[in-house]
C-alpha positions in Angstrom: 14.0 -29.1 16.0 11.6 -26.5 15.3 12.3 -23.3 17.2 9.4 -20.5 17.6 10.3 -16.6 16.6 7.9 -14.0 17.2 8.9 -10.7 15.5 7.2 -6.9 14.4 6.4 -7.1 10.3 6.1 -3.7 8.8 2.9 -3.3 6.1 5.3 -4.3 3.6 6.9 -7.1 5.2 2.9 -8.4 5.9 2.2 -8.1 1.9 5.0 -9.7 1.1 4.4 -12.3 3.2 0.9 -12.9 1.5 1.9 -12.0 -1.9 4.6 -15.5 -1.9 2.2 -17.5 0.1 0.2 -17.0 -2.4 2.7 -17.6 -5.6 4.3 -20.5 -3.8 1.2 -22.1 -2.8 2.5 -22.2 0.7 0.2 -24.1 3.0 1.3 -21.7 5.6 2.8 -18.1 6.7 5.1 -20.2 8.4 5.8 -22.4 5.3 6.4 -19.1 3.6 9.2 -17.9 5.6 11.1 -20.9 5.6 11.1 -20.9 2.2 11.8 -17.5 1.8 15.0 -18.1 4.1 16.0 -21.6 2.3 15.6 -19.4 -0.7 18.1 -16.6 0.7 20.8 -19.1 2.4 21.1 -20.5 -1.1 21.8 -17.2 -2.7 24.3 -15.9 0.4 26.6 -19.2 -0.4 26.3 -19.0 -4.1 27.2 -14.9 -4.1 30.1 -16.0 -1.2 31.7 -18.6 -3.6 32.0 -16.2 -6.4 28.9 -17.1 -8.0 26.3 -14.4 -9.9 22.9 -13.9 -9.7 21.3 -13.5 -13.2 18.2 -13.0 -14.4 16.8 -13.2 -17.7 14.4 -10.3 -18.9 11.1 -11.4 -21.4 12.8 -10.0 -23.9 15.8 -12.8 -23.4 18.8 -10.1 -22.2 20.0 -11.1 -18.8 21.5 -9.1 -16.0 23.3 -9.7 -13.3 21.4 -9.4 -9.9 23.2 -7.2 -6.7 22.1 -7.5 -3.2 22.7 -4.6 -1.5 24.6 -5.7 1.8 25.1 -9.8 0.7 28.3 -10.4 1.3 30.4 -11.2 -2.2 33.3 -13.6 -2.2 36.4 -13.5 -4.8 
């Protein structure tokens, strides 16, 4: 059941907002944020199992990615 949430954006939080409406073709703001939270939720229980985060450079190293307050498991 959809719930409404009304809530003060900073600047950046606003051009972030438009700047991954706009890369995820988004149909809506809305749409956006949802995503963006999916996105996170799926992260949180990945780092919480023990997972990593890693992220390949265009030159092919990788590192490993660290959230500053996500809580870590193992």
């Amino acid at each position: 059941m959809p719930v409404k949430v009304t809530m003060n954006l900073t600047e950046q939080d606003v051009q972030n907002t438009e700047k991954l409406t706009n890369m995820l073709h988004s149909r809506s703001k809305a749409a956006t944020v949802s995503t963006a939270l999916s996105v996170t939720a799926t992260i949180a229980e990945i780092l919480s199992q023990g997972g990593d985060l890693m992220i390949r450079n265009s030159d092919g190293s990788m590192e490993r990615l660290i959230i500053t307050g996500m809580q870590y498991g193992k």
